[in-house]
C-alpha positions as CSV (number, residue, x, y, z in Angstrom):
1,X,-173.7,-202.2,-4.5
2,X,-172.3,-201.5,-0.8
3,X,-169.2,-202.8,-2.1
4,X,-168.8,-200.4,-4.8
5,X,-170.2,-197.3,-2.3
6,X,-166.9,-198.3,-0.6
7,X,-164.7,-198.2,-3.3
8,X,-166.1,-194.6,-4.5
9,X,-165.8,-193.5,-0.7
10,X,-162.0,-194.7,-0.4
11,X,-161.4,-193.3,-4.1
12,X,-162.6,-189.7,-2.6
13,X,-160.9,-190.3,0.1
14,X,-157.4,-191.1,-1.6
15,X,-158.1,-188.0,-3.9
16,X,-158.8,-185.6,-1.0
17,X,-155.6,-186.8,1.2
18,X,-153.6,-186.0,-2.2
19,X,-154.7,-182.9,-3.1
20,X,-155.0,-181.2,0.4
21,X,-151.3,-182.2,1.1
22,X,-149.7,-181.9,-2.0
23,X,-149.1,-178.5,-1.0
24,X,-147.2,-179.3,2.1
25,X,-143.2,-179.0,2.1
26,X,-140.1,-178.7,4.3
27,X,-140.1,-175.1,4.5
28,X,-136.5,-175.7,6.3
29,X,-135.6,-177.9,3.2
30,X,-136.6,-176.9,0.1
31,X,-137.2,-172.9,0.8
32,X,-134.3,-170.8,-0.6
33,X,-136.1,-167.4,-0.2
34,X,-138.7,-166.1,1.6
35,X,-140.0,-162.1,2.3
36,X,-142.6,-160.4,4.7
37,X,-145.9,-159.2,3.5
38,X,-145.5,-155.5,4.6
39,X,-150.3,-155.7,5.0
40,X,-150.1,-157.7,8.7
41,X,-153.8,-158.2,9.6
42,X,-155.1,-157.3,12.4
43,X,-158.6,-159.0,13.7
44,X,-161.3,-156.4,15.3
45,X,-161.6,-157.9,18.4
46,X,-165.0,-159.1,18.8
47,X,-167.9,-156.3,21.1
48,X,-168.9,-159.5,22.8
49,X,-167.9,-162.7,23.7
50,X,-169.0,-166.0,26.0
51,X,-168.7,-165.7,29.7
52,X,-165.9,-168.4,31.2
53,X,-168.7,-169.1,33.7
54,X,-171.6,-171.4,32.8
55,X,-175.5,-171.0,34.5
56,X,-177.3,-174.3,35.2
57,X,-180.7,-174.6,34.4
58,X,-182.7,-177.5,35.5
59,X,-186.6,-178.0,36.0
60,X,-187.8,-181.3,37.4
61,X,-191.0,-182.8,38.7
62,X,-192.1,-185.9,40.7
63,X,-194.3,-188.6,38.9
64,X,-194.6,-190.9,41.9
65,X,-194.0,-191.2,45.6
66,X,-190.6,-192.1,44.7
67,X,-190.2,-191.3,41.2
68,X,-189.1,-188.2,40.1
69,X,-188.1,-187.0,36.7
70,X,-185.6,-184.1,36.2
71,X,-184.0,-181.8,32.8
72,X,-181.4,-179.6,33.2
73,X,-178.9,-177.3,31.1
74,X,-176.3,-175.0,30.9
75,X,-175.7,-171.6,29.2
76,X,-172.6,-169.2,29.1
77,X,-174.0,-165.6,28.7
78,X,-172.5,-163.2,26.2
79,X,-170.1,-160.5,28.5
80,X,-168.2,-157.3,26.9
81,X,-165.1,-158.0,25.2
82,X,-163.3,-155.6,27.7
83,X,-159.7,-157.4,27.7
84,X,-159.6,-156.6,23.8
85,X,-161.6,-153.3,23.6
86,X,-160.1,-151.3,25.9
87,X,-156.3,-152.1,24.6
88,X,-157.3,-151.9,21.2
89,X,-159.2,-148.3,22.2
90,X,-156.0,-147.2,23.8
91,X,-153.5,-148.1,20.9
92,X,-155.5,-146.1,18.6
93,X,-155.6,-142.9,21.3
94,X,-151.9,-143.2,21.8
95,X,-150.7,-143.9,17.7
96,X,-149.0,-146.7,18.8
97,X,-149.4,-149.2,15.7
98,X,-149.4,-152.9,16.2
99,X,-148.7,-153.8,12.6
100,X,-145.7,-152.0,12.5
101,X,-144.4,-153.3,15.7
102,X,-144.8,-156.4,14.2
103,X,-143.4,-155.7,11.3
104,X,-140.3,-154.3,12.7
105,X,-139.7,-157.1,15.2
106,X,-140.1,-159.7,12.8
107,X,-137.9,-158.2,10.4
108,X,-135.5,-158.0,13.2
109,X,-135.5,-161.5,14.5
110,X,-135.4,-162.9,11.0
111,X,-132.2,-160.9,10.3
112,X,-130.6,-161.8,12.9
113,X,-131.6,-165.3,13.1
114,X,-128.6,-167.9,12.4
115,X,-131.0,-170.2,10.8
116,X,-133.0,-167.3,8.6
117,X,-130.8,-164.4,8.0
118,X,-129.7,-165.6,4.4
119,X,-133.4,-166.7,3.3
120,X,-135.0,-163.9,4.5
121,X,-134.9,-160.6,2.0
122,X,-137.0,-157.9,1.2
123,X,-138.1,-158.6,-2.2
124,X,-138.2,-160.9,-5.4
125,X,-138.6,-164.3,-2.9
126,X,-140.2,-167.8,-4.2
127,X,-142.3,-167.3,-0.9
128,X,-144.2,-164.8,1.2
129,X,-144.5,-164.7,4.6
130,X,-148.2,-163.2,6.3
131,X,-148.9,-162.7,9.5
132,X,-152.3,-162.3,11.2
133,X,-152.8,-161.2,14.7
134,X,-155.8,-162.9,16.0
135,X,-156.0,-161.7,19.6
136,X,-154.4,-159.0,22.1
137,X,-156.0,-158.5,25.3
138,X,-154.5,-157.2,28.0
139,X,-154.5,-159.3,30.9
140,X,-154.2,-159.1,34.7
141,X,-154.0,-161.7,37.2
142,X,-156.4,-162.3,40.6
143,X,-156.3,-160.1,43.1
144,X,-153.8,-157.8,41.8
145,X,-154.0,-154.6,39.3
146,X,-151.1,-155.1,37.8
147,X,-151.4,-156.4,34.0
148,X,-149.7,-157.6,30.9
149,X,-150.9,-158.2,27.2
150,X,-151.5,-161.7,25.2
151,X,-150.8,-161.9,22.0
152,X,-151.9,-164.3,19.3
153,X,-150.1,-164.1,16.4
154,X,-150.8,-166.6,13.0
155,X,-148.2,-167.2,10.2
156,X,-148.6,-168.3,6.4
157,X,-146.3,-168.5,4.0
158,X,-147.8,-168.7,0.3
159,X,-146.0,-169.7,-2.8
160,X,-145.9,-167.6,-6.1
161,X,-148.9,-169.3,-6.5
162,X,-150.5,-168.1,-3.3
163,X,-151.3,-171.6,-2.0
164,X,-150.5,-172.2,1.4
165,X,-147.3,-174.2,2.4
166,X,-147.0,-173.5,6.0
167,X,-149.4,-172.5,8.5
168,X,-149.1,-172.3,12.9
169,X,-149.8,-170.0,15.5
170,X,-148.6,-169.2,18.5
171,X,-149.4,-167.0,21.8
172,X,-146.8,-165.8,24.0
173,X,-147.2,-167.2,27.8
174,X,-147.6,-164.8,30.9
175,X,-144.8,-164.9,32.8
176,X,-144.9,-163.7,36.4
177,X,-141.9,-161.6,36.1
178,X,-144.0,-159.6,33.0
179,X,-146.3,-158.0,35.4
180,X,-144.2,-154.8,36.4
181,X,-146.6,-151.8,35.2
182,X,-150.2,-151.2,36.8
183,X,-153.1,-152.0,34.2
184,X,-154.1,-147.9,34.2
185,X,-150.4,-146.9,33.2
186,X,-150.2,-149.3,30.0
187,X,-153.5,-148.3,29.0
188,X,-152.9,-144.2,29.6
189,X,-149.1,-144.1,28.8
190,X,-147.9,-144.1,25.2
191,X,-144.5,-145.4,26.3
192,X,-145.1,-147.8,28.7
193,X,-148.3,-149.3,26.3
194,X,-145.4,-149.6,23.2
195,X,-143.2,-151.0,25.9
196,X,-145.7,-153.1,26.9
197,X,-147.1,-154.7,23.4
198,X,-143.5,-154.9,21.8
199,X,-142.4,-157.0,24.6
200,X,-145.7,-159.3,23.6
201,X,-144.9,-159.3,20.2
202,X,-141.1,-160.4,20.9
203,X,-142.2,-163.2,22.6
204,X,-144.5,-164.7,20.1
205,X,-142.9,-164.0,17.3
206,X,-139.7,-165.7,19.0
207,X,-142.3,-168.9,18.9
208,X,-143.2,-168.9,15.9
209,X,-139.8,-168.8,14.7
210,X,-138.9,-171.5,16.8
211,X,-141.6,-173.9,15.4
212,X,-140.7,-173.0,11.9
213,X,-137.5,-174.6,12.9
214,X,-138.9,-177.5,13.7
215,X,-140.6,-178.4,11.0
């Protein structure tokens, strides 16, 4: 009996392996054509979120001269989402749109990509390309009130069939030389906010590209 449980177990197993990678291709190989889905998602950035900084909770007792017992925990309490709220809050006071920043820039790179800029067109391709933002904060570093944004940007590209052959993400890295403007004049000047998320955008896009390569 146990030995036929481990046949039907590595059976399953074999099956699952097969059909959840059957899907899988050299995108760099075997992908003649591919085109941007114009819809780029944008996450809502959560109201809350856990604290980077755990409390310790521990309650102990003494069962003997020298015995004692002890229980302890740790919890990270819920903060607001500030980094996210207040840049998503002042995108939509100033008009500036993310998802056509993105959509711009990526166009742009593509096109002018040595690798890409015959594969990429705007219509009738064998694959589509999505992109998902999944975080932009704005960030600023210790003691100092000058800031930058993070982006984190994921990429799909479907089949005709809208089953996923590629998926990675990527988040661009803050660079000490990216801190020029004070946190209040990205977040209360149109210009300098675009200025500000576009050069975000560049730079993660520019790695996702980059890993596409390499696969």
């Amino acid at each position: 009996m146990k030995y036929l449980l481990n046949v039907l177990l590595l059976t399953f197993v074999l099956l699952f392996t097969s059909c959840s990678s059957k899907n899988e291709i050299d995108i760099n190989k075997n992908i003649k054509s591919f085109s941007l889905d114009k819809n780029i998602t944008i996450v809502r950035p959560a109201k809350t979120i856990s604290s980077p900084i755990s409390v310790g909770l521990g309650v102990g007792g003494q069962i003997a001269r020298f015995v004692g017992i002890g229980i302890g925990t740790s919890i990270r309490p819920s903060i607001s989402n500030d980094k996210a709220l207040v840049l998503q809050k002042s995108l939509a006071l100033h008009n500036v749109s993310l998802s056509n920043l993105i959509k711009d820039e990526f166009t742009s790179l593509m096109t002018n990509d040595e690798i890409y800029k015959d594969k990429f067109v705007s219509f009738g391709s064998e694959y589509t390309i999505h992109l998902l933002v999944a975080k932009s904060i704005i960030q600023t570093p210790v003691f100092s009130s000058k800031a930058q944004i993070q982006m984190q940007i994921q990429i799909k590209i479907l089949n005709r069939n809208g089953e996923s052959v590629y998926d990675d993400i990527a988040e661009n890295s803050l660079e000490d030389e990216n801190y020029i403007y004070e946190k209040s004049m990205i977040l209360n000047n149109a210009k300098i906010l675009e200025t500000s998320v576009l050069k975000a955008v560049n730079l993660t896009l520019a790695q996702l590209i980059k890993q596409m390569k390499k696969n």
